[in-house]
C-alpha angles and dihedrals in degrees: 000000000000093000096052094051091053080051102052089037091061088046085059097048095058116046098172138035125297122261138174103234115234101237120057127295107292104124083105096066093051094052094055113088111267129237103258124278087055129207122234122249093055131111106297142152159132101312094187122101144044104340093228100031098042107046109138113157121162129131141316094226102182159329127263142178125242130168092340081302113118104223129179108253116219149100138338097223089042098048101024114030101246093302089320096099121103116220098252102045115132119259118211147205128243095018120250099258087070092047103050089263092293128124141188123207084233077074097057108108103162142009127234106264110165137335134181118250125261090229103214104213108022148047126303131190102194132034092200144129131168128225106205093228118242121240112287091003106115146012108282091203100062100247113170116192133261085008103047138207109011119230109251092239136073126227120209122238135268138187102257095024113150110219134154144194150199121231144164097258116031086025108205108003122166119218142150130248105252102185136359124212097042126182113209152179118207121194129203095053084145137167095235125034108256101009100109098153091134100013115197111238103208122197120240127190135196094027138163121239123205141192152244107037091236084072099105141342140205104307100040102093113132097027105146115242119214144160121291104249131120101244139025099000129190133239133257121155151002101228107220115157141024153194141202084281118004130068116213122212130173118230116263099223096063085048095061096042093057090062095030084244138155123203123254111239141082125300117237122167105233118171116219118256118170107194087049081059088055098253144092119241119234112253100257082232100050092042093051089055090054092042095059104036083054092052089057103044093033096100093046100045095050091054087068104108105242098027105107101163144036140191157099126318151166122244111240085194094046105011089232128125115266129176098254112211129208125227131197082195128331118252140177085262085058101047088040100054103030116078132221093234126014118193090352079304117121131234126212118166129209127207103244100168111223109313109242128191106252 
């Protein structure tokens, strides 16, 4: 019996795929429990329920404002159990998953305050929910450990663009956006942490795809993304969701919208430059033209078995854009029904694996 519980309870700690993180070797550090006030970007999660059934532990991303109340930013099925969470439920630190399970009321830095809906069946935006902070609790300023103190204001995404993030797992880890408006469908949305036996896959739209697959692992959900500079760096994305290869993260912008929310941090006026980012922006026209020929072939092509993901990419071989398609595996179905070009567009895929919530 023991042995299956230490079994189930691994299941439940890792709810993605396992990764080795890109810089150095400080996941560790973000899974202990912080001197109060703690910092954001550390181990984190919904410490009601059942200790063994309701273990979800991932990251507390960030800090925003509501209201003139200061609230943890990170994900639905983190903060409040995959819709099963009540406004109100403690939120700890570290998460339960790096404390047996077990959890004191000393650990309780926040309280569930609101969270956005996972919509089954249908199609979702954010994966997102926010904990008020308790007195004393937590950092005031939005330091997240091992980046700092966030910028204010959000960028908006572009194809190249270098980011990276601090989460529980793979602690500080450095990628590049690889496609932007991506449909996708996310599997392990469950009613208990770790039963998975029939796992909702649930559809998201507008996303952010990131590279390379040692972006991010199981634990890592809620980790704010933001741009790769030394000081003050804007947001871009929640991270929420991964494959084999590719990291998903929902815009910022959209995430603060659904709970009328700014972020915590300093205000700098940066100006964006793309190839400073280490990246190239899209050409507005060219975009628009993706943009709209994936929009008409986007239900069809998801219906394809095996394809798990759609968006916009660059070409590595021409440097154009390209709808870039994601693939649990790929399979004679795949190669017979996807074309090569598509509108004079082309088409490359990339094996995903199945995309998992962290």
């Amino acid at each position: 019996m023991k042995g299956f519980v230490s079994a189930f309870l691994a299941g439940c700690m890792l709810v993605g795929m396992s990764f080795v993180p890109t810089w150095g070797d400080d996941g560790p550090d973000h899974q202990v429990p912080e001197v109060r006030p703690i910092p954001l970007g550390v181990s984190g999660g919904n410490a009601a329920g059942l200790p063994t059934l309701s273990c979800y532990t991932g990251t507390l991303g960030a800090l925003v404002n509501v209201g003139g109340e200061l609230h943890i930013l990170s994900n639905n099925h983190i903060l409040a159990r995959c819709n099963w969470g009540r406004i109100g439920n403690p939120i700890s630190q570290p998460g339960k998953v790096d404390t047996d399970c077990v959890v004191s009321r000393g650990e309780f830095v926040a309280d569930l305050s609101d969270f956005e809906p996972i919509n089954l069946p249908g199609e979702n935006v954010v994966d997102a929910a926010l904990a008020r902070i308790r007195p004393g609790q937590v950092r005031e300023d939005g330091f997240i450990l091992d980046i700092g103190v966030p910028n204010v204001t959000p960028v908006t995404a572009f194809i190249g663009q270098e980011v990276k993030k601090s989460g529980r797992t793979t602690g500080l880890t450095a990628g590049e956006v690889s496609a932007i408006n991506v449909a996708v469908d996310v599997e392990r949305y469950c009613p208990v942490c770790g039963l998975c036996l029939q796992p909702n896959t649930v559809r998201f739209v507008g996303q952010i795809a990131f590279t390379p697959g040692t972006f991010s692992a199981g634990g890592d959900s809620g980790s704010l993304i933001v741009e790769n500079v030394a000081t003050a760096p804007r947001p871009v994305a929640l991270l929420f969701a991964a494959g084999s290869g590719v990291t998903i993260g929902s815009p910022v912008g959209p995430v603060l919208e659904a709970f009328g929310a700014t972020m915590v941090g300093v205000a700098t006026d940066q100006a964006v430059d793309a190839n400073a980012a280490g990246g190239t922006a899209a050409d507005e026209q060219a975009l628009a033209t993706a943009l709209t020929i994936q929009a008409r072939h986007q239900d069809t092509i998801m219906q394809i078995p095996g394809v798990v993901g759609l968006g916009i990419g660059r070409s590595d071989v021409t440097g154009r854009l390209v709808l870039r398609v994601f693939l649990a595996a790929e399979t004679g179905e795949v190669r017979q029904r996807l074309p090569a070009v598509l509108e004079g567009m082309g088409i490359e895929t990339v094996i995903s694996g199945p995309v998992r919530a962290q």
